[in-house]
PyMOL Python script that loads the backbone (N, CA, C, O; Angstrom):
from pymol import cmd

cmd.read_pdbstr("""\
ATOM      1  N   UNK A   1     -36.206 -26.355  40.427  1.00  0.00           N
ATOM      2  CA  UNK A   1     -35.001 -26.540  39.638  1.00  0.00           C
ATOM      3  C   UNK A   1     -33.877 -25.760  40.319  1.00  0.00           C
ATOM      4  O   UNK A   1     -33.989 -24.541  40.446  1.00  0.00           O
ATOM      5  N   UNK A   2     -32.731 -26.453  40.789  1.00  0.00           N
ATOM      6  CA  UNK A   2     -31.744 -25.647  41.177  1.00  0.00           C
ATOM      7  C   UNK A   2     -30.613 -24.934  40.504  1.00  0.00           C
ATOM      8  O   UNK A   2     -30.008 -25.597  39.662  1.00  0.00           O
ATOM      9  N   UNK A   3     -30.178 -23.594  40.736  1.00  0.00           N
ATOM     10  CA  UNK A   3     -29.415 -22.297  40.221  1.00  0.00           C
ATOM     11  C   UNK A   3     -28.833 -23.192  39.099  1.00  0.00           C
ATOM     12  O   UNK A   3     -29.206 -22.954  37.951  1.00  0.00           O
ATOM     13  N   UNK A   4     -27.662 -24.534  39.392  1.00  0.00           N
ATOM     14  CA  UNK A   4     -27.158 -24.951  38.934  1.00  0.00           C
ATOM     15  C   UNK A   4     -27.526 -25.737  37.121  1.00  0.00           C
ATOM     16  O   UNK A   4     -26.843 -25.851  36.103  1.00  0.00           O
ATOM     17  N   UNK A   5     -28.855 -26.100  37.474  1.00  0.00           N
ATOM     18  CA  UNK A   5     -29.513 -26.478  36.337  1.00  0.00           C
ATOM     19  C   UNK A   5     -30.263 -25.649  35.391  1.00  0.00           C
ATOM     20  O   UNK A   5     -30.620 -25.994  34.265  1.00  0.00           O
ATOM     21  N   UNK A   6     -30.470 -24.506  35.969  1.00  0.00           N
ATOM     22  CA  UNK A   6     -30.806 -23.420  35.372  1.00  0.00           C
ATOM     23  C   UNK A   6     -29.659 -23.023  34.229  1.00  0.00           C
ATOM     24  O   UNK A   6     -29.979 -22.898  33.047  1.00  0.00           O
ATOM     25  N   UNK A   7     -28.071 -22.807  34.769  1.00  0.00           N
ATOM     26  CA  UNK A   7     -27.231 -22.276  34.411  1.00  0.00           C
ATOM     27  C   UNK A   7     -26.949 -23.138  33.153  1.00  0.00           C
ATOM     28  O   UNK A   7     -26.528 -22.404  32.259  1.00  0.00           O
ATOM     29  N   UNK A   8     -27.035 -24.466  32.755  1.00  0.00           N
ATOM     30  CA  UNK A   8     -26.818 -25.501  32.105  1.00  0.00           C
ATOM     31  C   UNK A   8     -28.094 -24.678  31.084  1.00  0.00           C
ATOM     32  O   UNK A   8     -28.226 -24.102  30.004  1.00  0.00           O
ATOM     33  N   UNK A   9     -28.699 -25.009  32.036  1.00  0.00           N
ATOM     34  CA  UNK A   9     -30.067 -24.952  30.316  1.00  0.00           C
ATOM     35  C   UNK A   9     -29.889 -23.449  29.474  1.00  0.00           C
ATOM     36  O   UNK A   9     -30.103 -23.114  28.309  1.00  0.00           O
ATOM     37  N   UNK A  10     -29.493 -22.887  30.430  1.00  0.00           N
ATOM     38  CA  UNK A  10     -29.346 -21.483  29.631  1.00  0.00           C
ATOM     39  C   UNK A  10     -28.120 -21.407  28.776  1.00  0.00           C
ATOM     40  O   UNK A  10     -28.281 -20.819  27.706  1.00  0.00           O
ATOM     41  N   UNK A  11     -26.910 -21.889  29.032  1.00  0.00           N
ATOM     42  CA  UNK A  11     -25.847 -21.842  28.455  1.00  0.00           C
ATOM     43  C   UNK A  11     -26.217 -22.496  27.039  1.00  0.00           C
ATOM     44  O   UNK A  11     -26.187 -21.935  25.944  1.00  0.00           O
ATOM     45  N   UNK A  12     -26.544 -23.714  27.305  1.00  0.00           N
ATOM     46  CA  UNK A  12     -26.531 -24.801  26.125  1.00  0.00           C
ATOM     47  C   UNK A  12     -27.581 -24.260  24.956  1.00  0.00           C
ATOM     48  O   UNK A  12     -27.518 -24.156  23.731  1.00  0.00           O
ATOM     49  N   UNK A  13     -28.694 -23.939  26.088  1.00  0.00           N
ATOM     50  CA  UNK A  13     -30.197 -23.175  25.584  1.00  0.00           C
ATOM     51  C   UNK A  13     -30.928 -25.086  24.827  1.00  0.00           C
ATOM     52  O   UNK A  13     -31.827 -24.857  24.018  1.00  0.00           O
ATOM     53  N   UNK A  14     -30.775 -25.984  24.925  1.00  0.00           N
ATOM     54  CA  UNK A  14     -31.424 -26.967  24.698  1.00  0.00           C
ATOM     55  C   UNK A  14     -32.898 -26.776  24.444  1.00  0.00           C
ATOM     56  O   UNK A  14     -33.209 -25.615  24.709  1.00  0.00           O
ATOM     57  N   UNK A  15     -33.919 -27.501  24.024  1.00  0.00           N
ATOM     58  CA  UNK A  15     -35.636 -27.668  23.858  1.00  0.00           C
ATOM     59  C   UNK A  15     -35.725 -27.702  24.959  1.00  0.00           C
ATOM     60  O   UNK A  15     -34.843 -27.976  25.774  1.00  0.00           O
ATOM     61  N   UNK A  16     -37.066 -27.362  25.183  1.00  0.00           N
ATOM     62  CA  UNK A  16     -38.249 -28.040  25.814  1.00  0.00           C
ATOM     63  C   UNK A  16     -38.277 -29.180  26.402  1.00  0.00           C
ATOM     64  O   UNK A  16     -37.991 -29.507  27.554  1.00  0.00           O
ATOM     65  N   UNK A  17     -38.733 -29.897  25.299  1.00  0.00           N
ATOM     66  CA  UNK A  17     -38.387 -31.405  25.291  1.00  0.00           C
ATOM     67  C   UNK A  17     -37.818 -32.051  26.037  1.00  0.00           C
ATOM     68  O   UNK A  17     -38.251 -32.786  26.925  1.00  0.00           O
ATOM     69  N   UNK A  18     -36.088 -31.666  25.519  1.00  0.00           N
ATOM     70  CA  UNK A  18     -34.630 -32.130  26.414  1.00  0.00           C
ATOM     71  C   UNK A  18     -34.693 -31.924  27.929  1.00  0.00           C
ATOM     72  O   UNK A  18     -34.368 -32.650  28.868  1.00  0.00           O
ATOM     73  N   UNK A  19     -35.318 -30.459  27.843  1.00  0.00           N
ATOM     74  CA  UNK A  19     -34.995 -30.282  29.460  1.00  0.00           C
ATOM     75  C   UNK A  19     -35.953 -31.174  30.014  1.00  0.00           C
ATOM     76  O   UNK A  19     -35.478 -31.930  30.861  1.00  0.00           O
ATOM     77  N   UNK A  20     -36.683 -31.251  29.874  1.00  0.00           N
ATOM     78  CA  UNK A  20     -37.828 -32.243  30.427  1.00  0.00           C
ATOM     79  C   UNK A  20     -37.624 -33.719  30.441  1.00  0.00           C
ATOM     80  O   UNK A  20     -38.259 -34.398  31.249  1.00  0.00           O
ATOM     81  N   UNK A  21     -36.670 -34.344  29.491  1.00  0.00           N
ATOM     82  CA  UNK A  21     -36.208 -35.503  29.675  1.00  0.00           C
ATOM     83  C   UNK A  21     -35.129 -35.615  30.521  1.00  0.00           C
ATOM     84  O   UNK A  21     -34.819 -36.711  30.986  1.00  0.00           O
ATOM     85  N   UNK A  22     -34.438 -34.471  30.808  1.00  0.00           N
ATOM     86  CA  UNK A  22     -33.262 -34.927  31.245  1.00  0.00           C
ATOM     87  C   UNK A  22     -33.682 -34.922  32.545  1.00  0.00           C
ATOM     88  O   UNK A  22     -33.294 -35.841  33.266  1.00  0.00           O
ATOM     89  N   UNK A  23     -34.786 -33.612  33.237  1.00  0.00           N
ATOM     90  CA  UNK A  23     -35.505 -33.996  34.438  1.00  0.00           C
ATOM     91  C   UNK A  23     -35.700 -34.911  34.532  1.00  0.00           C
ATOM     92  O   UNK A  23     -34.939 -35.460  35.328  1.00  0.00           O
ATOM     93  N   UNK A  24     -36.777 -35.848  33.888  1.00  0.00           N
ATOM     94  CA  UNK A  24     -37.569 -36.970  34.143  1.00  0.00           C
ATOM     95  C   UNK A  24     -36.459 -38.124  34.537  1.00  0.00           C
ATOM     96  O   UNK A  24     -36.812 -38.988  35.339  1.00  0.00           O
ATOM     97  N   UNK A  25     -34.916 -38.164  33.909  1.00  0.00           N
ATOM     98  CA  UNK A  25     -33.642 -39.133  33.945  1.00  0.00           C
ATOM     99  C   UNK A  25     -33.473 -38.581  35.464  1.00  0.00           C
ATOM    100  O   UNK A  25     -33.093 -39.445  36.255  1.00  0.00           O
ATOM    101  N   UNK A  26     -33.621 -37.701  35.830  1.00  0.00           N
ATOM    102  CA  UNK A  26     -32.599 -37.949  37.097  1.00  0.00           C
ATOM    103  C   UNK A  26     -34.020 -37.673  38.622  1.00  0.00           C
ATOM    104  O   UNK A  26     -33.884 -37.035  39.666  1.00  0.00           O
ATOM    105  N   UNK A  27     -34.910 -38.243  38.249  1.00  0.00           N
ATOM    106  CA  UNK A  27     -35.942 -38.493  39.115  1.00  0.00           C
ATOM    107  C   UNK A  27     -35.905 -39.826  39.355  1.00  0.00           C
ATOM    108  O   UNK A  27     -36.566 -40.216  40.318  1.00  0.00           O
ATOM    109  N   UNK A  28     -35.125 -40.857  38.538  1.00  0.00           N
ATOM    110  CA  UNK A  28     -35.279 -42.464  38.451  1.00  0.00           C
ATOM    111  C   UNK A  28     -34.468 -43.049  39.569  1.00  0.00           C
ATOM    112  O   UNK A  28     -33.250 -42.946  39.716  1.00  0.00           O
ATOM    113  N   UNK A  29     -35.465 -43.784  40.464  1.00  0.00           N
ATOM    114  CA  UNK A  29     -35.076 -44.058  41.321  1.00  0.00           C
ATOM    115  C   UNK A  29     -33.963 -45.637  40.598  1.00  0.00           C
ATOM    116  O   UNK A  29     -34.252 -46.582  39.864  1.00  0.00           O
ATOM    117  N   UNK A  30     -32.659 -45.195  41.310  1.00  0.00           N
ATOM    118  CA  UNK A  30     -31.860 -46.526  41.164  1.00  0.00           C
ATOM    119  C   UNK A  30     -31.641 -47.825  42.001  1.00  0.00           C
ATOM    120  O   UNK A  30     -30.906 -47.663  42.975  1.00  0.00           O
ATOM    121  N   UNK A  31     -32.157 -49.137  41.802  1.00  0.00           N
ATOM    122  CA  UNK A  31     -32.333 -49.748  42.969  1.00  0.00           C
ATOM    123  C   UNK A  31     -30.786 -50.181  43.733  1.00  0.00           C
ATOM    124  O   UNK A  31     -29.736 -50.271  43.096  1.00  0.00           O
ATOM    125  N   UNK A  32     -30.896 -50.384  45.001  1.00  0.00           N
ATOM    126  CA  UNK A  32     -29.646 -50.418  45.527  1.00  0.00           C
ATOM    127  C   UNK A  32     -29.298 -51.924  44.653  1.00  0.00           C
ATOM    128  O   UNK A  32     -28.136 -52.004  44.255  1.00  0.00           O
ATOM    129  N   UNK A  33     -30.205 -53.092  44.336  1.00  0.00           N
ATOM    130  CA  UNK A  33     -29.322 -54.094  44.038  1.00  0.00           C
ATOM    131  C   UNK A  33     -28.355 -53.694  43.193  1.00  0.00           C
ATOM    132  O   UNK A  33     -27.240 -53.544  43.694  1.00  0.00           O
ATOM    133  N   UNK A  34     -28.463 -53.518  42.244  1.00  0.00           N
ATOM    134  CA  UNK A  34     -27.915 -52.186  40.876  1.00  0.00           C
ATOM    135  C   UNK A  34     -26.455 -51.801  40.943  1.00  0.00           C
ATOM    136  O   UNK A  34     -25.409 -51.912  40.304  1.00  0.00           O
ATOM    137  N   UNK A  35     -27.002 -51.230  42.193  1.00  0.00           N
ATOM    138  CA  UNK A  35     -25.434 -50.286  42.649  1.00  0.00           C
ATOM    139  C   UNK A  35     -24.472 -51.657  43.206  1.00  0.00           C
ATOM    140  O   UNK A  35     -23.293 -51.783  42.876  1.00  0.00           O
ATOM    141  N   UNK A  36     -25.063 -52.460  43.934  1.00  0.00           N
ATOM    142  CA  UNK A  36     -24.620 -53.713  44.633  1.00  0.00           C
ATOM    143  C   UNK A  36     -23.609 -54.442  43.050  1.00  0.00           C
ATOM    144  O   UNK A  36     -22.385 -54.561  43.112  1.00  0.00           O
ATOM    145  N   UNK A  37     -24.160 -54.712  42.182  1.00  0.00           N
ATOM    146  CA  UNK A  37     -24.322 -55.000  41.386  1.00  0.00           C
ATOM    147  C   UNK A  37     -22.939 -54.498  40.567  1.00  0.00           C
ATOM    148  O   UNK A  37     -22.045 -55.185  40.072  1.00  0.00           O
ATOM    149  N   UNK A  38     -23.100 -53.080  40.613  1.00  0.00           N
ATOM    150  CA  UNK A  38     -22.407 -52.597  40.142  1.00  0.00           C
ATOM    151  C   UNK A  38     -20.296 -52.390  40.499  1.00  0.00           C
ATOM    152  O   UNK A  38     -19.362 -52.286  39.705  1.00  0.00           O
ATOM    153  N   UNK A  39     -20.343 -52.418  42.127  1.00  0.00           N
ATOM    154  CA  UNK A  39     -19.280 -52.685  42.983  1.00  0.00           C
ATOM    155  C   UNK A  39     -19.132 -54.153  42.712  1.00  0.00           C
ATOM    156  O   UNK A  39     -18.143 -54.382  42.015  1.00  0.00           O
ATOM    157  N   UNK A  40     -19.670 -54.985  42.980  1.00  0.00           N
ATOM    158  CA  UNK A  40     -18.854 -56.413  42.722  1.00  0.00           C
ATOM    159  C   UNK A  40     -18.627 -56.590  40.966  1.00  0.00           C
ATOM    160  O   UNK A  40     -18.528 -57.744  40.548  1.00  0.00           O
ATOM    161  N   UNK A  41     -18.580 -55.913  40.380  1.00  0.00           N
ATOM    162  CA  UNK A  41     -18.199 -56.000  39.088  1.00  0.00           C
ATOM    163  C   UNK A  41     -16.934 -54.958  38.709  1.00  0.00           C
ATOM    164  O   UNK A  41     -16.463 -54.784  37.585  1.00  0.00           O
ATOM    165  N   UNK A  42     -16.452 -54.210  40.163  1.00  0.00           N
ATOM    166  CA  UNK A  42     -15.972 -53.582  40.176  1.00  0.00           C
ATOM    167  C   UNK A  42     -16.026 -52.307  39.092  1.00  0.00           C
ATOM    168  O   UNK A  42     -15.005 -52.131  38.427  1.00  0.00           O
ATOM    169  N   UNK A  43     -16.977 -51.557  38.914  1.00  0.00           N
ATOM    170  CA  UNK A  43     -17.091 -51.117  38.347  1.00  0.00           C
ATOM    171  C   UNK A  43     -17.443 -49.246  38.480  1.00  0.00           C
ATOM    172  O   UNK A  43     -17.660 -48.387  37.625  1.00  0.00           O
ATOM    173  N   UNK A  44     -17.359 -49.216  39.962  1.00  0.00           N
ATOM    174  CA  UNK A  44     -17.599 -48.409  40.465  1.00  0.00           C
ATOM    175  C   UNK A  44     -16.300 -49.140  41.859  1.00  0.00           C
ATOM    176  O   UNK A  44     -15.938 -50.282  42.142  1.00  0.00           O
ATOM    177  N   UNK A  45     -16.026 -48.015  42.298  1.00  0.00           N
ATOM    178  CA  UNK A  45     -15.984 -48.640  43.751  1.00  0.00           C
ATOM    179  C   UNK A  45     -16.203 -49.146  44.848  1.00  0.00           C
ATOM    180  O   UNK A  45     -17.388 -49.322  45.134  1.00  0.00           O
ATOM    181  N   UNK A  46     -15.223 -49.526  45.771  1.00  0.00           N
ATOM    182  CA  UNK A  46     -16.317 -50.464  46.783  1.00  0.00           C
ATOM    183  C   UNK A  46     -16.592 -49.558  47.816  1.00  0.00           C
ATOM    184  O   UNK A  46     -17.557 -49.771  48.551  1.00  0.00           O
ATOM    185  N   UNK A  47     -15.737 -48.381  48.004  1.00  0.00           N
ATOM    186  CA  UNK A  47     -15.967 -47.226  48.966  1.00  0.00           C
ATOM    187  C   UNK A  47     -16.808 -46.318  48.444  1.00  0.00           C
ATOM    188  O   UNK A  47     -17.261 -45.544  49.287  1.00  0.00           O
ATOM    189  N   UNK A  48     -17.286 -46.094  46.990  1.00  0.00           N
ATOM    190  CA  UNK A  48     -18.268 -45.415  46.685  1.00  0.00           C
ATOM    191  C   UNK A  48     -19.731 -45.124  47.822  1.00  0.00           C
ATOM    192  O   UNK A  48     -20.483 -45.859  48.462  1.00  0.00           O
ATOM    193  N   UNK A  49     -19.593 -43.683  47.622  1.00  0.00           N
ATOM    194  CA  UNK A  49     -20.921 -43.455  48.364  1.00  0.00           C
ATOM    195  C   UNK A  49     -22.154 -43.828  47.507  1.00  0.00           C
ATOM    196  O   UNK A  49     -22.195 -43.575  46.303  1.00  0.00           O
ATOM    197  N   UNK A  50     -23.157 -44.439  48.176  1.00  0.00           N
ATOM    198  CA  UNK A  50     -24.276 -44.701  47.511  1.00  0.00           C
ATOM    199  C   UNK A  50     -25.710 -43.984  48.605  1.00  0.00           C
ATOM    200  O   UNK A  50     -25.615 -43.783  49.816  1.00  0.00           O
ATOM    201  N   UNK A  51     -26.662 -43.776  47.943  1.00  0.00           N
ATOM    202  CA  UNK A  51     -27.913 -43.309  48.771  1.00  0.00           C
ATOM    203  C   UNK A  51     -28.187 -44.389  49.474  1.00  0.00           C
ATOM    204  O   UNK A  51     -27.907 -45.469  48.956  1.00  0.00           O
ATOM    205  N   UNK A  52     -28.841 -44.368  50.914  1.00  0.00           N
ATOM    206  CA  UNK A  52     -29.678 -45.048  51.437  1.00  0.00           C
ATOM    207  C   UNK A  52     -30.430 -45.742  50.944  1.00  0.00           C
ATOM    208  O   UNK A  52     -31.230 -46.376  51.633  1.00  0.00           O
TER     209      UNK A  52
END
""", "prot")
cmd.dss("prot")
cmd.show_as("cartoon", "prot")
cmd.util.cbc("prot")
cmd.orient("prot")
């Protein structure tokens, strides 16, 4: 867990639970169609950086 997420959970002080869901949310891999998906709907940008 990095400094940064530490600092969040402590501030807020959230469950158990939460923290563990909100991990599990940002482990989800997003498929590039998605993001594809998401730029021609303009909805994001078209210069947006996206992951590999």
């Amino acid at each position: 867990m990095s400094f940064s997420i530490q600092r969040i959970a402590l501030a807020t002080q959230p469950s158990t639970q939460q923290i563990l869901t909100d991990y599990t949310s940002m482990q989800t891999k997003i498929p590039a169609e998605f993001r594809t998906e998401l730029k021609l709907q303009n909805l994001i940008e078209q210069n947006a950086p996206v992951p590999a």
